[in-house]
N, C-alpha and C positions, 0 to 999 in steps of 0.2 A: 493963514496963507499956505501952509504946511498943505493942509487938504488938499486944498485947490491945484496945488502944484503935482501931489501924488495923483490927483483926477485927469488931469490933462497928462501925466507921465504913461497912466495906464497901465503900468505894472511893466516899463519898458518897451510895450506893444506901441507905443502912441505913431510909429512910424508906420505902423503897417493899417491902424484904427484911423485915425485922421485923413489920410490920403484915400480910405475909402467913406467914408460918410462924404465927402466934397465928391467923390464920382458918383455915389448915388445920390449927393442933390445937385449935381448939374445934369444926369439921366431922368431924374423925375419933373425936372424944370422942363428937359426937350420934349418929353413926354405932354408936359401941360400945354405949350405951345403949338405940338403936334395936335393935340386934337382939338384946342382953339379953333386953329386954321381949318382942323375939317369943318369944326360945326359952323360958321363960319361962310366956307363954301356950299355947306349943303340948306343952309339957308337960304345963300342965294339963288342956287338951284329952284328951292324951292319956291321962293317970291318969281322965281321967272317962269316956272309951269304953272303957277295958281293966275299969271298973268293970264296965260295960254289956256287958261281954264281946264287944267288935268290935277289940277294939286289935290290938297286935302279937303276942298269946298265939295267935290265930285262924288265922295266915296260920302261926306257928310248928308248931303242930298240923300242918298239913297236908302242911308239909314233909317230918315225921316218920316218915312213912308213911300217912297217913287216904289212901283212896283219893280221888282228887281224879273228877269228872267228865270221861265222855268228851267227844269233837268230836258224838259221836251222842244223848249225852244232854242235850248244851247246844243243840245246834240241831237236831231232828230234821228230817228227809230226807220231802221231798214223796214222791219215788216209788223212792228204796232206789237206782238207777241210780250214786251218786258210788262207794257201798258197794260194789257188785259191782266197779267199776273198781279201788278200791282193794284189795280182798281180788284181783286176777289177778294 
């Protein structure tokens, strides 16, 4: 019992050791909770735009094979010059 009593004494520190292991598990607990609550929210986020058909079904699709847009259909070419470079 001897041990146990010198363990939890600490070598006289146990005032300054104790009171912080209990703040840092009541900060790692807020912490766990914190981001519970995000993942959580961003689930629902996300069940409410896969409703809306913008979620991750979208991006899935396209993988798949959907033809995705060119470089020429996303930004068309003032005068076709970058084009002919690239097609020599």
């Amino acid at each position: 019992m001897n041990d146990l009593d010198t363990f939890f004494a600490m070598g006289g520190y146990a005032a300054f050791v104790w009171p912080s292991f209990g703040f840092a598990l009541v900060v790692l607990a807020g912490l766990w909770l914190h981001s519970r609550a995000a993942v959580r929210r961003a689930e629902a986020r996300l069940a409410r735009l896969e409703a809306l058909g913008l979620g991750r079904g979208r991006r899935r699709r396209a993988r798949a094979g959907a033809p995705s847009p060119t470089a020429h259909e996303r930004r068309p070419h003032d005068d076709g010059a970058a084009d002919d470079v690239a097609r020599a």
